[in-house]
N, C-alpha and C positions, 0 to 999 in steps of 0.2 A: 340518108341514114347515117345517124353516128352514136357511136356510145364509149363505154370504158367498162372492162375485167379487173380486178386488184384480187389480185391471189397470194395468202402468206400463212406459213406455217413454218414451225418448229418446234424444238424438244422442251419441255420443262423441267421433264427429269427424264437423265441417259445415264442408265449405270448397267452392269454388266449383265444381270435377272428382273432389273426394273428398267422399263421407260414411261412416258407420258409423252404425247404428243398432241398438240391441239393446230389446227387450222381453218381456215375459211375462205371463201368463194364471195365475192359479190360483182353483178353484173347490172349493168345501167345500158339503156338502148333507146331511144325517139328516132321519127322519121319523118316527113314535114313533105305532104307533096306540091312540089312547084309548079306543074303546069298537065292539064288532062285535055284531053281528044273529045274530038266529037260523039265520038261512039262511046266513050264513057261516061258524054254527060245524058245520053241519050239514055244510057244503063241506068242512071242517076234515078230518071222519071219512069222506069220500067218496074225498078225495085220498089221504088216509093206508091206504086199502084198493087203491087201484092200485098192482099191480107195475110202476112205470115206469122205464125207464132214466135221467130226469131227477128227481130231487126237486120235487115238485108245493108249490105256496105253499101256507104255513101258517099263517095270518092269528091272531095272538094278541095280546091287550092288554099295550099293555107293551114288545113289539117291532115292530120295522121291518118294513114292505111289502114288504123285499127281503131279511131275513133268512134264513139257511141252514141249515134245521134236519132235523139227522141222527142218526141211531144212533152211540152209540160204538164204533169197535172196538179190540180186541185184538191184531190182527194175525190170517194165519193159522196156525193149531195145526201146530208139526210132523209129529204124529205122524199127523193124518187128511187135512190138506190143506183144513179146513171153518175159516171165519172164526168166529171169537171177539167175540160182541157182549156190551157192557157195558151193564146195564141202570144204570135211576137211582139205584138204591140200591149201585151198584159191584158187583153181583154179575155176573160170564164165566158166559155159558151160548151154548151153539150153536143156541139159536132165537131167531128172529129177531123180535120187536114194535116196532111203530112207535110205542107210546106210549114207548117207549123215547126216543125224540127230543127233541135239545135242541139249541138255537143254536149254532153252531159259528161262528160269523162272517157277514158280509154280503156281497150281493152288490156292492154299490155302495163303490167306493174312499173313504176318508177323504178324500182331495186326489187332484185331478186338473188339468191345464191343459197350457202351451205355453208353451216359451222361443224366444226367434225372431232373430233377425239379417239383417239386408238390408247389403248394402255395394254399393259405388256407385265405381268409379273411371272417369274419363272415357264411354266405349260398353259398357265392362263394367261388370255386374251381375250381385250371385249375392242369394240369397237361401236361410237352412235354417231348421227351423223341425221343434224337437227337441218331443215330447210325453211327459208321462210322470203316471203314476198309481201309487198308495200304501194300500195299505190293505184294498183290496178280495181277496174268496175266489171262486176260481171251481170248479165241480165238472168234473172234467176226464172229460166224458164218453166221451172215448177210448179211456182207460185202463179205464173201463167196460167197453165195446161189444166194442172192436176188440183187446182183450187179454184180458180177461176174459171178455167172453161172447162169444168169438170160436170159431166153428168151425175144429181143427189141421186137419181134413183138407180143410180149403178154401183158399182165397190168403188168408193170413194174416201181422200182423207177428211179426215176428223173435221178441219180447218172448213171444207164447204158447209160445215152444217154452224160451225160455230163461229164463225168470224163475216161470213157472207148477211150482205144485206137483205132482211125477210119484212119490215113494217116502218111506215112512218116514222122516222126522229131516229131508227135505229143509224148509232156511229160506227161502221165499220171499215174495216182495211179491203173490203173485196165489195163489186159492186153486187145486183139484183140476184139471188140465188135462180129466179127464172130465167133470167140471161145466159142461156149457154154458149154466145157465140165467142169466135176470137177473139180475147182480149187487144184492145190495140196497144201500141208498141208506146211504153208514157215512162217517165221516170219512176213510175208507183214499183215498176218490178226491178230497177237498176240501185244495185247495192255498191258499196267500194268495199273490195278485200283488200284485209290486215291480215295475213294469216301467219305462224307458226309452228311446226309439228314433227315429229320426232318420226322420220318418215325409214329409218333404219337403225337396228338394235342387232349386232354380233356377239356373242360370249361363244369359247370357244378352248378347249383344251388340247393337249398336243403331249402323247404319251412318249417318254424318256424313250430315244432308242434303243437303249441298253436292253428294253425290254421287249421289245419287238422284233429286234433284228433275228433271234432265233427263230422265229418266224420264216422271214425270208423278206420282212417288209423293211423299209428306210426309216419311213413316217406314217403315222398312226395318229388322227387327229377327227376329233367329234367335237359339235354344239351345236346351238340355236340361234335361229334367226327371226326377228319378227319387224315387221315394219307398221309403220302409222299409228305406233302404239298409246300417240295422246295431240291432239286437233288442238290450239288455239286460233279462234277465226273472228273474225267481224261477220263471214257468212256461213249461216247454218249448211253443211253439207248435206245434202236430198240429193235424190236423181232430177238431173238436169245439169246441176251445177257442176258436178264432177263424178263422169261415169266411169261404171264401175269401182266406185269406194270400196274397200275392205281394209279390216286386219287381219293381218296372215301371221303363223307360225310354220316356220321349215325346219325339220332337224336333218345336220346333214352329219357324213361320215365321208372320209377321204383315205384312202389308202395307195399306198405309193410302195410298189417293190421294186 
């Protein structure tokens, strides 16, 4: 396991009621495993015989602890509505083997980190503090679950009635809509995230002592806070991908006597 941190920030403007400050974070990490045990290659053939809806770890010399290794497909066949798996040798057949399985990417982003900004003028203050990542695959188990192995005649999205395969010649992204079963584990649901997003928003003021302190208080300080206030992504966020999504607002108040 190796990687590298570069961390740098400083002021743009420092004066005695104004500042600006900006900095940033980035983090780089890969792992490469050398050598596995018998019990793990045993685990290898254990996981590769589960029908799971998630791709179970495949621990192989050579690749990463977090590699993502799947069947290739083809797409689905217009004429049956049955996906098209590519074995290793290139040959399209519609049965499905798991030795068929190869890296398609990882799980863990090439770069990751934080660009950030504080500013400062007299009681006001804001602060954002943007994050973003590069490189990484996720398997978007939604598209899975909740389109593809989704039951029509139950509360279901939109996607199984309209992108699923239903007649002859139909060109679709999802196989037979009478197919309920688990999807197998293929490149068709492995996406690569590009993502950047504004994952925290401060503004914040801070009431002159002078007028507080009759009070009895030091410091007197109110504002808002909001996070994830704008998504730039290569992957549509849905449950699966990233649980528990939200944007939030907080309004806080601080008092200090």
């Amino acid at each position: 396991n190796e990687g590298i941190e570069l961390q740098m920030d400083g002021y743009i403007i420092r004066k005695k009621d104004l500042f600006l400050q900006l900095g940033t974070n980035l983090t780089h990490n890969k792992n490469k495993i050398l050598k596995i045990s018998e019990a793990l290659k045993k685990q290898n053939e254990i996981n590769n015989a589960v029908r799971s809806t998630m791709p179970l770890p495949q621990f192989q010399e050579g690749e990463s602890t977090t590699a993502l290794k799947v069947v290739r497909s083809a797409g689905i066949d217009p004429a049956t509505g049955q996906e098209v798996y590519i074995k290793l040798n290139g040959d399209r057949t519609f049965t499905y083997d798991p030795d068929d399985k190869v890296v398609v990417g990882d799980l863990l982003p090439k770069v990751s980190g934080t660009v950030y900004s504080v500013f400062r003028y007299k009681q006001i203050s804001a602060a954002a503090y943007f994050t973003y990542q590069n490189g990484g695959y996720v398997y978007n188990l939604t598209r899975a679950t909740k389109v593809e192995g989704s039951n029509p005649q139950l509360n279901a999205d939109e996607r199984v009635f309209n992108d699923r395969w239903k007649n002859p010649g139909d060109i679709s992204a999802y196989k037979n809509i009478a197919d309920r079963s688990i999807p197998r584990q293929t490149t068709r649901f492995v996406e690569l995230e590009n993502t950047v997003s504004l994952s925290r928003l401060n503004v914040s003021y801070e009431v002159k002592p002078s007028i507080i302190k009759k009070y009895g208080a030091s410091k007197l300080s109110f504002g808002v806070s909001m996070n994830e206030l704008f998504r730039i992504s290569t992957v549509k966020i849905e449950r699966g991908t990233n649980y528990l999504y939200s944007r939030g607002v907080d309004f806080n108040l601080n008092i200090i006597f």
